[in-house]
Structures are given as C-alpha cells and as structure tokens.
mmCIF file of the N, C-alpha and C atoms, coordinates in Angstrom:
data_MODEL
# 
_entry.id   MODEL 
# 
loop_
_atom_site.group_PDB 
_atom_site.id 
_atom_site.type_symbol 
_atom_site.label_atom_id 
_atom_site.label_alt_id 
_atom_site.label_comp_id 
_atom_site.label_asym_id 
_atom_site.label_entity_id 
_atom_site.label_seq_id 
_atom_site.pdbx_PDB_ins_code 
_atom_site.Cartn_x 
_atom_site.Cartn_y 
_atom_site.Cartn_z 
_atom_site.occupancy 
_atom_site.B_iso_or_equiv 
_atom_site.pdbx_formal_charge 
_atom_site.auth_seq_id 
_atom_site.auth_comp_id 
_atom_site.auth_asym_id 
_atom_site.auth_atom_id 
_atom_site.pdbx_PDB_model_num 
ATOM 1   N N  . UNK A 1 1  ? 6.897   -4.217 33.349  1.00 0.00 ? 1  UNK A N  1 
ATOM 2   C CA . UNK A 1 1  ? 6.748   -3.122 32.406  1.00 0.00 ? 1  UNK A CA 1 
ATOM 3   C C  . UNK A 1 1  ? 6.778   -3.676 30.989  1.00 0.00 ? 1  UNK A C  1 
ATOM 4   N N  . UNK A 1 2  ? 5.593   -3.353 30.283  1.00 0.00 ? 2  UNK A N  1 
ATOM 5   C CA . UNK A 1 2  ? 6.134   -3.648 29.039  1.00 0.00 ? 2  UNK A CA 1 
ATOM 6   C C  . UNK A 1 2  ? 6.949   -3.310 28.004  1.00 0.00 ? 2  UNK A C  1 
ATOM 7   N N  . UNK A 1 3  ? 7.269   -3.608 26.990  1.00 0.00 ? 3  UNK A N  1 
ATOM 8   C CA . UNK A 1 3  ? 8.631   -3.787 25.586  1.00 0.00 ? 3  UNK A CA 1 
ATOM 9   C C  . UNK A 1 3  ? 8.235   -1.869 25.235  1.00 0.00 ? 3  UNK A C  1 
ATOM 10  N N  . UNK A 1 4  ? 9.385   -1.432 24.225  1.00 0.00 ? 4  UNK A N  1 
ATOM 11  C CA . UNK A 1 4  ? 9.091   -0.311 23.829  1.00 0.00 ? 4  UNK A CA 1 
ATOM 12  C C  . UNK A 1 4  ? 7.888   -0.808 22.785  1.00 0.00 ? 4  UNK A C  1 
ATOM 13  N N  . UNK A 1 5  ? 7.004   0.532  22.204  1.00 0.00 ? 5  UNK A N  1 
ATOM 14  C CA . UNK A 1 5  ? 6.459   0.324  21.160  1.00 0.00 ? 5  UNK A CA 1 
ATOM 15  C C  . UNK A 1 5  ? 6.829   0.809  19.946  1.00 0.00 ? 5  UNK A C  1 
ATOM 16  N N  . UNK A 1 6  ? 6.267   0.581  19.037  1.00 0.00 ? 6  UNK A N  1 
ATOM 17  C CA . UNK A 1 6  ? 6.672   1.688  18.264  1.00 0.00 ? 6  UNK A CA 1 
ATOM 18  C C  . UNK A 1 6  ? 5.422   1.552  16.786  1.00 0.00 ? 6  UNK A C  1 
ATOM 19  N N  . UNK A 1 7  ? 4.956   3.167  16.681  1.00 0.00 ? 7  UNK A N  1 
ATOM 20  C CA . UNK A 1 7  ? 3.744   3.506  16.190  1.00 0.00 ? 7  UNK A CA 1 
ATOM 21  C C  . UNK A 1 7  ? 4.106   3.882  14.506  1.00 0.00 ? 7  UNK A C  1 
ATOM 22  N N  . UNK A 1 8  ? 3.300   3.497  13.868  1.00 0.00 ? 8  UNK A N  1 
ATOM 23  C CA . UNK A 1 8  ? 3.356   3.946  12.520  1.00 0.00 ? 8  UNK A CA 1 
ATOM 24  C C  . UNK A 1 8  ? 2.201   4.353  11.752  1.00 0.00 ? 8  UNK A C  1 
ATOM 25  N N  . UNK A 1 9  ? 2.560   5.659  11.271  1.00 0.00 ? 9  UNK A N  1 
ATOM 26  C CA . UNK A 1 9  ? 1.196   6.891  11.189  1.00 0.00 ? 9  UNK A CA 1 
ATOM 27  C C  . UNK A 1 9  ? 1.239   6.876  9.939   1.00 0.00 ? 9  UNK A C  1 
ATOM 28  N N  . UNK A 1 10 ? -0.572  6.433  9.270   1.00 0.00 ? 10 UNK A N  1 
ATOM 29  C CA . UNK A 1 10 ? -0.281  6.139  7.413   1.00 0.00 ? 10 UNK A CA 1 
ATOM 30  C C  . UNK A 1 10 ? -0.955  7.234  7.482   1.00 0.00 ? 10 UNK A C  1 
ATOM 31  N N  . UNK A 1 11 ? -1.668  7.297  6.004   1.00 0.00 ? 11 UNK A N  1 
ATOM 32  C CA . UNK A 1 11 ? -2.818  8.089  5.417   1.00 0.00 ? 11 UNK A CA 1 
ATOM 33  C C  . UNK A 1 11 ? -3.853  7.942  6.185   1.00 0.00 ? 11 UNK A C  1 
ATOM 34  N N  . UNK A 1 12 ? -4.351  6.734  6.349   1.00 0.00 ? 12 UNK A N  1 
ATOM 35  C CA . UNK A 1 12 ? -5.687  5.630  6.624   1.00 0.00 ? 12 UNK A CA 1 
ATOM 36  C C  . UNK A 1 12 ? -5.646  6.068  8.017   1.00 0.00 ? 12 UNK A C  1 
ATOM 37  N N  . UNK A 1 13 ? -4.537  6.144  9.352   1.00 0.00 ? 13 UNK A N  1 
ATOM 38  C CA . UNK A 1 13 ? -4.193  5.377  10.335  1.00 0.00 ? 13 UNK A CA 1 
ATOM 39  C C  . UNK A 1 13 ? -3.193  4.845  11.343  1.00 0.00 ? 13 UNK A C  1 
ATOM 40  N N  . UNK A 1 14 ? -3.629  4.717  11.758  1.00 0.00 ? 14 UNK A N  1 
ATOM 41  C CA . UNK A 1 14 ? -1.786  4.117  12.964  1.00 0.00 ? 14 UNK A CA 1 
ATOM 42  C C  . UNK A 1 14 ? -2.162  3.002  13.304  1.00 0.00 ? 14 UNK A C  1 
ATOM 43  N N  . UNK A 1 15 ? -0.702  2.295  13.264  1.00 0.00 ? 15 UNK A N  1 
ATOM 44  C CA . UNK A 1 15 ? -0.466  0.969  14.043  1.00 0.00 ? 15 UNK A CA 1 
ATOM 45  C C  . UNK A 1 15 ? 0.112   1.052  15.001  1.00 0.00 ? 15 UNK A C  1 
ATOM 46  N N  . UNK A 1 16 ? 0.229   0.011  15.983  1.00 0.00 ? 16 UNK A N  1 
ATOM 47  C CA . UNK A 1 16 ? 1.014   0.123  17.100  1.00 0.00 ? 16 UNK A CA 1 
ATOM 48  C C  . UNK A 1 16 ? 1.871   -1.584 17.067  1.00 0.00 ? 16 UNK A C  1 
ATOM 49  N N  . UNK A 1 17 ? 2.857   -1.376 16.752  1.00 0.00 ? 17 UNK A N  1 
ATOM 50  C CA . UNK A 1 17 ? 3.712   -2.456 16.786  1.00 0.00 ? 17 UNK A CA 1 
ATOM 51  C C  . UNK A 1 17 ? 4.993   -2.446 18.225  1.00 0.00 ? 17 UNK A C  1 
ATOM 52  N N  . UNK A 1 18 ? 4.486   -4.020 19.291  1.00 0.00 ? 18 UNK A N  1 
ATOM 53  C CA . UNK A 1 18 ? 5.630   -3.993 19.579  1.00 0.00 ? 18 UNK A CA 1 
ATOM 54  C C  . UNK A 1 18 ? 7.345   -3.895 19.123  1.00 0.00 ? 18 UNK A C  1 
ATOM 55  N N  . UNK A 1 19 ? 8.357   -4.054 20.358  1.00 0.00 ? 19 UNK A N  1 
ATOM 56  C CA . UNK A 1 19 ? 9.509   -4.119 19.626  1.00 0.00 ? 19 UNK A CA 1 
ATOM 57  C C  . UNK A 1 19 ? 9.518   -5.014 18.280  1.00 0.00 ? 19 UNK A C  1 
ATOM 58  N N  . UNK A 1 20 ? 9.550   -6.496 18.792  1.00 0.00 ? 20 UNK A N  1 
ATOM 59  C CA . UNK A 1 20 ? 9.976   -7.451 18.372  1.00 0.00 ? 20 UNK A CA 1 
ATOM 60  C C  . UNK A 1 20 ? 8.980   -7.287 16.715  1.00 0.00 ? 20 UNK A C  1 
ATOM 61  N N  . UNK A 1 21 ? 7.891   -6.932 17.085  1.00 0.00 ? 21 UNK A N  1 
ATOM 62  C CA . UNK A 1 21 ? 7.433   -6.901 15.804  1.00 0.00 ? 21 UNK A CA 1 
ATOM 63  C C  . UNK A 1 21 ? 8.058   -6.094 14.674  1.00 0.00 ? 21 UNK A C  1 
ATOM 64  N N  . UNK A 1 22 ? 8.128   -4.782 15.556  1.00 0.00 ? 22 UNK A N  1 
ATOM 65  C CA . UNK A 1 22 ? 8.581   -3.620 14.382  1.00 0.00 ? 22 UNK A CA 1 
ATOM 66  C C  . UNK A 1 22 ? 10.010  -4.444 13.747  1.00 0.00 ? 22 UNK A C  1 
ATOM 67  N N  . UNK A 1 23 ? 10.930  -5.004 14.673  1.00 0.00 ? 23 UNK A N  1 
ATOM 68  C CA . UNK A 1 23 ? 11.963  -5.431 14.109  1.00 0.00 ? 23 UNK A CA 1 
ATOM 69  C C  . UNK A 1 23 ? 12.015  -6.493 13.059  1.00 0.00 ? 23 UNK A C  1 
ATOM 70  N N  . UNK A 1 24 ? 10.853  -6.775 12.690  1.00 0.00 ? 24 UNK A N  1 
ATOM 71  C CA . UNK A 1 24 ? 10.057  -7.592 11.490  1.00 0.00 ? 24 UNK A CA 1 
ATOM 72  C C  . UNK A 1 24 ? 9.535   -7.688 10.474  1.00 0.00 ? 24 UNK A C  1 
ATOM 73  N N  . UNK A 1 25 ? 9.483   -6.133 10.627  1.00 0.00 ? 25 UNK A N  1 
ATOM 74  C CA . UNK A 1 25 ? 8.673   -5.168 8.804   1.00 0.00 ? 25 UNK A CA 1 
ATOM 75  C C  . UNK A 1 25 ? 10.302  -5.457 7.914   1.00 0.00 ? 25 UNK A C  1 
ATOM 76  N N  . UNK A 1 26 ? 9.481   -6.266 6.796   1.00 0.00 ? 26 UNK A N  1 
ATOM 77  C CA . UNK A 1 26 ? 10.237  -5.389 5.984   1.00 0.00 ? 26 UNK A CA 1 
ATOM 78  C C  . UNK A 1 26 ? 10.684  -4.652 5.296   1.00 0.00 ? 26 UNK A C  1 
ATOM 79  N N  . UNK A 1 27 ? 12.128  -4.607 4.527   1.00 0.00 ? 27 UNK A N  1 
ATOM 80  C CA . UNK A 1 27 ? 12.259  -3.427 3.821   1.00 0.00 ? 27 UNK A CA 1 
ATOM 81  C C  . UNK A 1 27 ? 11.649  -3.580 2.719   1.00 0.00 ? 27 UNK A C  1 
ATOM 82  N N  . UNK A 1 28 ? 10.996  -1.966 2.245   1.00 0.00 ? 28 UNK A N  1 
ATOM 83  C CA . UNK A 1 28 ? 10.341  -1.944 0.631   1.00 0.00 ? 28 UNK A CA 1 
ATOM 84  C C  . UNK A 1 28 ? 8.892   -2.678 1.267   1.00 0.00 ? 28 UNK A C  1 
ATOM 85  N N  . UNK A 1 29 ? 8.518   -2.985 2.183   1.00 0.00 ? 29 UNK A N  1 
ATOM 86  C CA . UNK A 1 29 ? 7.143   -2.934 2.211   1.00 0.00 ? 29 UNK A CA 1 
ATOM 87  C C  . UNK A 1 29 ? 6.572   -1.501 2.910   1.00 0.00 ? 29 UNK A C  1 
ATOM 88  N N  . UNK A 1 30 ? 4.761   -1.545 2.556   1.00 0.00 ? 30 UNK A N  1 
ATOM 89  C CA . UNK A 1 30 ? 4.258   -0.591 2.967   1.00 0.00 ? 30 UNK A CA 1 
ATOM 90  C C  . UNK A 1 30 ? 3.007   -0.950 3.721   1.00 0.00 ? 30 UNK A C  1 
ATOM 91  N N  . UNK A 1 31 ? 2.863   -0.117 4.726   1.00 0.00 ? 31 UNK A N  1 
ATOM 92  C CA . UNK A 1 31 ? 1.574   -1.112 5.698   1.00 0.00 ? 31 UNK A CA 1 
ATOM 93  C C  . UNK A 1 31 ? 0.608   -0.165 4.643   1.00 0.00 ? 31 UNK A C  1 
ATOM 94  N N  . UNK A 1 32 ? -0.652  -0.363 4.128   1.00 0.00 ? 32 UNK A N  1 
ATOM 95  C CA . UNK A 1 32 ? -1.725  0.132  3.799   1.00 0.00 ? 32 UNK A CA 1 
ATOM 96  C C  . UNK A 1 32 ? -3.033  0.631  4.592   1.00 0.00 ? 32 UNK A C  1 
ATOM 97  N N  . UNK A 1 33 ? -3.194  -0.638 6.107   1.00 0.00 ? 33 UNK A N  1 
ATOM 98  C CA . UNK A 1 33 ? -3.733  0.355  6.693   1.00 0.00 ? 33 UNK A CA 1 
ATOM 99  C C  . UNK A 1 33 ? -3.596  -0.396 7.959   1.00 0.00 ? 33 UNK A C  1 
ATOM 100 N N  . UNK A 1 34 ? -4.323  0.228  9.077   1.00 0.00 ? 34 UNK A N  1 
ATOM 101 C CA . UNK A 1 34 ? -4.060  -0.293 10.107  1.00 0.00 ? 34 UNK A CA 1 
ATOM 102 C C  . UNK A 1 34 ? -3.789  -1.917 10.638  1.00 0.00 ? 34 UNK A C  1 
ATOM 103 N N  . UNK A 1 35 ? -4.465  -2.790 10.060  1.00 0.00 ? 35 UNK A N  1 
ATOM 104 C CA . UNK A 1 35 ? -4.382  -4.200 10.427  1.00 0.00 ? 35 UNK A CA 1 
ATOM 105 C C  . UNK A 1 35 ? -3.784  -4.986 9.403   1.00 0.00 ? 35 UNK A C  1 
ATOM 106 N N  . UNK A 1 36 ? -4.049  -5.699 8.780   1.00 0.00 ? 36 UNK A N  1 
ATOM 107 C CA . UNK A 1 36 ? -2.927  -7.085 8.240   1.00 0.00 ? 36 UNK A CA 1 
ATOM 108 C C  . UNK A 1 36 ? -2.595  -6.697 6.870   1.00 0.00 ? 36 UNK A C  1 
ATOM 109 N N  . UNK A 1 37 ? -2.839  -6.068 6.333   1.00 0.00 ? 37 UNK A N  1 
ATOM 110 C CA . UNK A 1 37 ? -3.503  -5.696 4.556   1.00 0.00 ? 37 UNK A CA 1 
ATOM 111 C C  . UNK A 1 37 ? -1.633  -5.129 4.321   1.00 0.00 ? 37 UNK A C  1 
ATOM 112 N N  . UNK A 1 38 ? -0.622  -5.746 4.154   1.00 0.00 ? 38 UNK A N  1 
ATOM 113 C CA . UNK A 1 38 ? 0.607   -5.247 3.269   1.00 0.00 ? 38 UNK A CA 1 
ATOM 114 C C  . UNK A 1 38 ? 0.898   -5.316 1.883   1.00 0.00 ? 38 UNK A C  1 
ATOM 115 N N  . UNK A 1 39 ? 1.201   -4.536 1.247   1.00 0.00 ? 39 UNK A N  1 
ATOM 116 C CA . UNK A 1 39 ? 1.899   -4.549 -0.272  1.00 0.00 ? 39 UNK A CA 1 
ATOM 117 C C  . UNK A 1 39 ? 3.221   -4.328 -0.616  1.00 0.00 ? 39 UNK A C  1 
ATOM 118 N N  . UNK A 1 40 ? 4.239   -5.144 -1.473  1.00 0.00 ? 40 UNK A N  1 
ATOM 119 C CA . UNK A 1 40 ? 5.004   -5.281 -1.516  1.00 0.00 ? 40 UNK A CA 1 
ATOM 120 C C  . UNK A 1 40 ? 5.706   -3.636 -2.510  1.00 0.00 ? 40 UNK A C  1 
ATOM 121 N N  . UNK A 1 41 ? 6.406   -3.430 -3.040  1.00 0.00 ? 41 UNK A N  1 
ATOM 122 C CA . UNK A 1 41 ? 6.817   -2.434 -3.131  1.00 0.00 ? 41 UNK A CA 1 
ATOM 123 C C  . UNK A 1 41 ? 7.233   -3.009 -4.937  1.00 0.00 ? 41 UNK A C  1 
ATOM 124 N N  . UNK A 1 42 ? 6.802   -3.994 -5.595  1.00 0.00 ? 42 UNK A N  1 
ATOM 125 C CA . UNK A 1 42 ? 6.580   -4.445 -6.748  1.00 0.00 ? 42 UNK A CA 1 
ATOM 126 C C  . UNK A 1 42 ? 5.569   -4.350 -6.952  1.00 0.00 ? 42 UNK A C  1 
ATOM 127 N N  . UNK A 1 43 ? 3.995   -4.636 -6.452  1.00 0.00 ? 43 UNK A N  1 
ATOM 128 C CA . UNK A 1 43 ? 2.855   -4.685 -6.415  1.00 0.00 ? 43 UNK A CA 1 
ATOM 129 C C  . UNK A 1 43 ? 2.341   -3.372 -6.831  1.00 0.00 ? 43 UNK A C  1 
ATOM 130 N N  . UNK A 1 44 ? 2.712   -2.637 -5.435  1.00 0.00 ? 44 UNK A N  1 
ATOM 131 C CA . UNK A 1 44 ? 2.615   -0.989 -5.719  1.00 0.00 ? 44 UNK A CA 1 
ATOM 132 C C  . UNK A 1 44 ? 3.386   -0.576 -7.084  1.00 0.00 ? 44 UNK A C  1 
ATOM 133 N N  . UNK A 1 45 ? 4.450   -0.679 -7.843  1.00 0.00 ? 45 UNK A N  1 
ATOM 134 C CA . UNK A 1 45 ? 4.705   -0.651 -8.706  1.00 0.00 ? 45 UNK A CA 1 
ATOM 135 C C  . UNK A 1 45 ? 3.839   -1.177 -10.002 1.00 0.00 ? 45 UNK A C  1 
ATOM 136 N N  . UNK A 1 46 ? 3.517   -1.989 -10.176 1.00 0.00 ? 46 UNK A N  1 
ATOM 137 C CA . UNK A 1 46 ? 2.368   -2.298 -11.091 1.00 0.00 ? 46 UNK A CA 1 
ATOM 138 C C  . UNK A 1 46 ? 1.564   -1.615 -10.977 1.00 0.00 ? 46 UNK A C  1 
ATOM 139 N N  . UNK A 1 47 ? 0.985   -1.428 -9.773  1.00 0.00 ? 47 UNK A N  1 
ATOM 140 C CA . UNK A 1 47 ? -0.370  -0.794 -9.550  1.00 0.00 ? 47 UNK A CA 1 
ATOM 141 C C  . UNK A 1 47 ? -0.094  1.013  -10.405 1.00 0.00 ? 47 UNK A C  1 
ATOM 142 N N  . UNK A 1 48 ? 0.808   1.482  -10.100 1.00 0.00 ? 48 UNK A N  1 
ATOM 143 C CA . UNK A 1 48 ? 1.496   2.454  -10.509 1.00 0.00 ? 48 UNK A CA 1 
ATOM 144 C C  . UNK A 1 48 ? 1.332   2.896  -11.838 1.00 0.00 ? 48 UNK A C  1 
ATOM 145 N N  . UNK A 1 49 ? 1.773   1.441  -12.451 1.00 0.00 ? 49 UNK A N  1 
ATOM 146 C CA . UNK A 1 49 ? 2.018   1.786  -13.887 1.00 0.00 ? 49 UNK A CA 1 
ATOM 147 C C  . UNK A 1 49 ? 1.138   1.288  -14.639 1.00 0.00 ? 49 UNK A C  1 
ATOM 148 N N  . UNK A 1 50 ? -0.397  0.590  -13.910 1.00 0.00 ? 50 UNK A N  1 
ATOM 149 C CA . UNK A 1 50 ? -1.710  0.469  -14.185 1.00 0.00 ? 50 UNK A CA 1 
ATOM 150 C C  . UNK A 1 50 ? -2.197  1.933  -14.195 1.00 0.00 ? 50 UNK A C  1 
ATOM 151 N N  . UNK A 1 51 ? -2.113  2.437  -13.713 1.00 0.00 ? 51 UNK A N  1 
ATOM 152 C CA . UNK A 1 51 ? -2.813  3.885  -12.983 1.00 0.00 ? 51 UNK A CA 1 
ATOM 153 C C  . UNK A 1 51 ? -2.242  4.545  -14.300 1.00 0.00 ? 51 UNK A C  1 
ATOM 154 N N  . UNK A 1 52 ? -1.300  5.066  -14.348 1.00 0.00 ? 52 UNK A N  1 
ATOM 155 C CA . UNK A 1 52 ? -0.555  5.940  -15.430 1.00 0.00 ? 52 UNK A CA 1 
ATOM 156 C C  . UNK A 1 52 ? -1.301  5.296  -16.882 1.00 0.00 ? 52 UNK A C  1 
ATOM 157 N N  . UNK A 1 53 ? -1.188  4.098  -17.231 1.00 0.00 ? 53 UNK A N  1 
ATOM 158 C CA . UNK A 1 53 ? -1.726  3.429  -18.678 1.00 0.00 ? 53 UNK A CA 1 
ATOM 159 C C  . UNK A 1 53 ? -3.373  4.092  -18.861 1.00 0.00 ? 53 UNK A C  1 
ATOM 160 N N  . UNK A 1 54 ? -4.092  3.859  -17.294 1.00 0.00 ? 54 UNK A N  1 
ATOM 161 C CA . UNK A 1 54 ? -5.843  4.351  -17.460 1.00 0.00 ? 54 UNK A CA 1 
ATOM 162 C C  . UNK A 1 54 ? -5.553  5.768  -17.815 1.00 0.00 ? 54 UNK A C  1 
ATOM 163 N N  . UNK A 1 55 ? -4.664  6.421  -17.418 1.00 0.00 ? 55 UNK A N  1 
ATOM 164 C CA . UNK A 1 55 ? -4.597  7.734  -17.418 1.00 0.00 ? 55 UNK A CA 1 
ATOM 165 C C  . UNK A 1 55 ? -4.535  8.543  -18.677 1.00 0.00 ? 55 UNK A C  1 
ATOM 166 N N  . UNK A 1 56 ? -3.421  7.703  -19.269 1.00 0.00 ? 56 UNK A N  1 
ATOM 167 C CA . UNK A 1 56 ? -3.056  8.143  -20.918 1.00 0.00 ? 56 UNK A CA 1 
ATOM 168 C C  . UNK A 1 56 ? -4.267  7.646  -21.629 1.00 0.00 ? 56 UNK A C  1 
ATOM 169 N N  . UNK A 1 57 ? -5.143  6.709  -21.237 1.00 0.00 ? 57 UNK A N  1 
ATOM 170 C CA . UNK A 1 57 ? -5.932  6.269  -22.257 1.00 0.00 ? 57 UNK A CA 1 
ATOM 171 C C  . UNK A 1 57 ? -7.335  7.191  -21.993 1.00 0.00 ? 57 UNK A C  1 
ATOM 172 N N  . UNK A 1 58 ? -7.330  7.410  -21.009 1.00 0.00 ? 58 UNK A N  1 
ATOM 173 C CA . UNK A 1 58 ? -8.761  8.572  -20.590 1.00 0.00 ? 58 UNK A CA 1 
ATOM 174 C C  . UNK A 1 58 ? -8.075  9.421  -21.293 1.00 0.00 ? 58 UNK A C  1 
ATOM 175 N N  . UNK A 1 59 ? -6.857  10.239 -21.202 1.00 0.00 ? 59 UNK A N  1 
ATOM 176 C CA . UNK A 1 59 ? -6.592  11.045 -22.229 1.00 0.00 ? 59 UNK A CA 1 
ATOM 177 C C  . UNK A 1 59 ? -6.603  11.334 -23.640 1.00 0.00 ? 59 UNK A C  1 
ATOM 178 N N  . UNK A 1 60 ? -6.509  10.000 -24.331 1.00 0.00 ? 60 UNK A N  1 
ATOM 179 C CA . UNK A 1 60 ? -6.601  10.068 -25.413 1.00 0.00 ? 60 UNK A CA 1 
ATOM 180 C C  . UNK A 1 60 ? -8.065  9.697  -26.367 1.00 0.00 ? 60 UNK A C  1 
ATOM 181 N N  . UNK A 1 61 ? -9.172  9.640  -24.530 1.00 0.00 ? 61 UNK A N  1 
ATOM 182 C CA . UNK A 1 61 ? -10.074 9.569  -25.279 1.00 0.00 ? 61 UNK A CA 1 
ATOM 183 C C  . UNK A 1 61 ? -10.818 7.809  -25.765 1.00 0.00 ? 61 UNK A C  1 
ATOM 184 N N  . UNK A 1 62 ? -9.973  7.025  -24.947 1.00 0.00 ? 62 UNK A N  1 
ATOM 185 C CA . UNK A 1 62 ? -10.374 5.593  -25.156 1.00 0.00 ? 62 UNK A CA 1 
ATOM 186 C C  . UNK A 1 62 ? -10.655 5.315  -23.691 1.00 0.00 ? 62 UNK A C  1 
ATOM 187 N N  . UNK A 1 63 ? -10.915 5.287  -22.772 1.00 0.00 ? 63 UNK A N  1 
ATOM 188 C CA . UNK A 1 63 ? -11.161 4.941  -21.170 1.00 0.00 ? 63 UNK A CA 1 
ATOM 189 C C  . UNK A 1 63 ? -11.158 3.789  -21.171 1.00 0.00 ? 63 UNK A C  1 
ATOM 190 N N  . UNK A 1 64 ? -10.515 2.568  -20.285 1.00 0.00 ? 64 UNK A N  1 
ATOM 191 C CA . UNK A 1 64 ? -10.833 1.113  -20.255 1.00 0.00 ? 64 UNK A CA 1 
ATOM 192 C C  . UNK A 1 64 ? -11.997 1.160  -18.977 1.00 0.00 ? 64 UNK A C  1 
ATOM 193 N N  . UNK A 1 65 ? -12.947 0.142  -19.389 1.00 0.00 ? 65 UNK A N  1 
ATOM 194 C CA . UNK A 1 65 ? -14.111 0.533  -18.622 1.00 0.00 ? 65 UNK A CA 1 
ATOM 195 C C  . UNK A 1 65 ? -13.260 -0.771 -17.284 1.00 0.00 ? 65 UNK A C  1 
ATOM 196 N N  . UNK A 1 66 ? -12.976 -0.677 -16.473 1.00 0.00 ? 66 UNK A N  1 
ATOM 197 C CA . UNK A 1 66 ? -12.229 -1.338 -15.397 1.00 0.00 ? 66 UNK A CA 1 
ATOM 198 C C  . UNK A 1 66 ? -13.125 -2.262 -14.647 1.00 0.00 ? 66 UNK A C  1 
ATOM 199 N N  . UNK A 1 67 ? -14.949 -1.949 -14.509 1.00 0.00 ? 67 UNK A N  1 
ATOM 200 C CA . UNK A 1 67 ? -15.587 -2.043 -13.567 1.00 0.00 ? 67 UNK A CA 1 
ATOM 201 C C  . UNK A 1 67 ? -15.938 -3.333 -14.312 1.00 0.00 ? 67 UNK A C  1 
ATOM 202 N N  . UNK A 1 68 ? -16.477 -3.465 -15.983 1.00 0.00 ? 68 UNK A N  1 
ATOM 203 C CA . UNK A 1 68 ? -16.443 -4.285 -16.993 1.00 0.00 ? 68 UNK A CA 1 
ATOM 204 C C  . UNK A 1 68 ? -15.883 -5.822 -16.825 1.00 0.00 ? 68 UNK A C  1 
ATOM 205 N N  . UNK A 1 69 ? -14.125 -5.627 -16.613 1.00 0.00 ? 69 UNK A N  1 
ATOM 206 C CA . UNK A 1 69 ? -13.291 -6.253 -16.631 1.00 0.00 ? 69 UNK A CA 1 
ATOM 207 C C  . UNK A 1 69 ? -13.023 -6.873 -15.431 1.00 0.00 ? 69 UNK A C  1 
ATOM 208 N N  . UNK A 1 70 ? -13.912 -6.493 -14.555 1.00 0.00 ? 70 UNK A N  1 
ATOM 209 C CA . UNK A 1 70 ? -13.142 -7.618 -13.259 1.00 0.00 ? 70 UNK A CA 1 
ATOM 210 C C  . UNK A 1 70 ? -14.127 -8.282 -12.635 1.00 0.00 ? 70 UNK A C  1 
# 
C-alpha cells in the first residue's frame, strides 16, 4: 500500500505530494503552481512592493513602461 498523500489546492492547481515530501515544504514558502516553480515569501514581498510603487505611479500619472525595461 502506498504512503499517505497529501494534496495542495492553489489558484493555478493542485499538487499531490507524498508524505515524506510534504514533510519538506517549507515554512513561508508558497508553491505557485503545480510543478517545481516556488517563491520564497521575501521574493513575494518585493514583488509586492513592486506592484504597489507601479500602482502609485499609474496614479499619479507617470506609468513605468515595464515591458521597456526588461
């Protein structure tokens, strides 16, 4: 018989992680989507406070053209 599983339901998706795996996530991370793709819970934080900066600046009418810049 095999190990318990144990499933984790995002936005995107579900994973299916054995035991041993699940007992391997860690804390303050976030799966993003079903297969290997994790972000740390600093990352997402930047990303965060990237998002909020485009936001105030579309607001005020200056937009950073993003597509430009990378």
């Amino acid at each position: 018989m095999a190990g318990t599983q144990v499933v984790v339901i995002t936005a995107r998706g579900r994973a299916t992680f054995s035991e041993a795996q699940a007992s391997r996530l860690a804390e303050g991370r976030m799966l993003q989507t079903g297969h290997t793709a994790w972000y740390s819970a600093e990352v997402i934080g930047r990303g965060y406070e990237m998002w909020i900066a485009n936001l105030c600046e579309l607001a005020a009418g200056e937009p950073r053209r993003l597509v430009d810049t990378l």
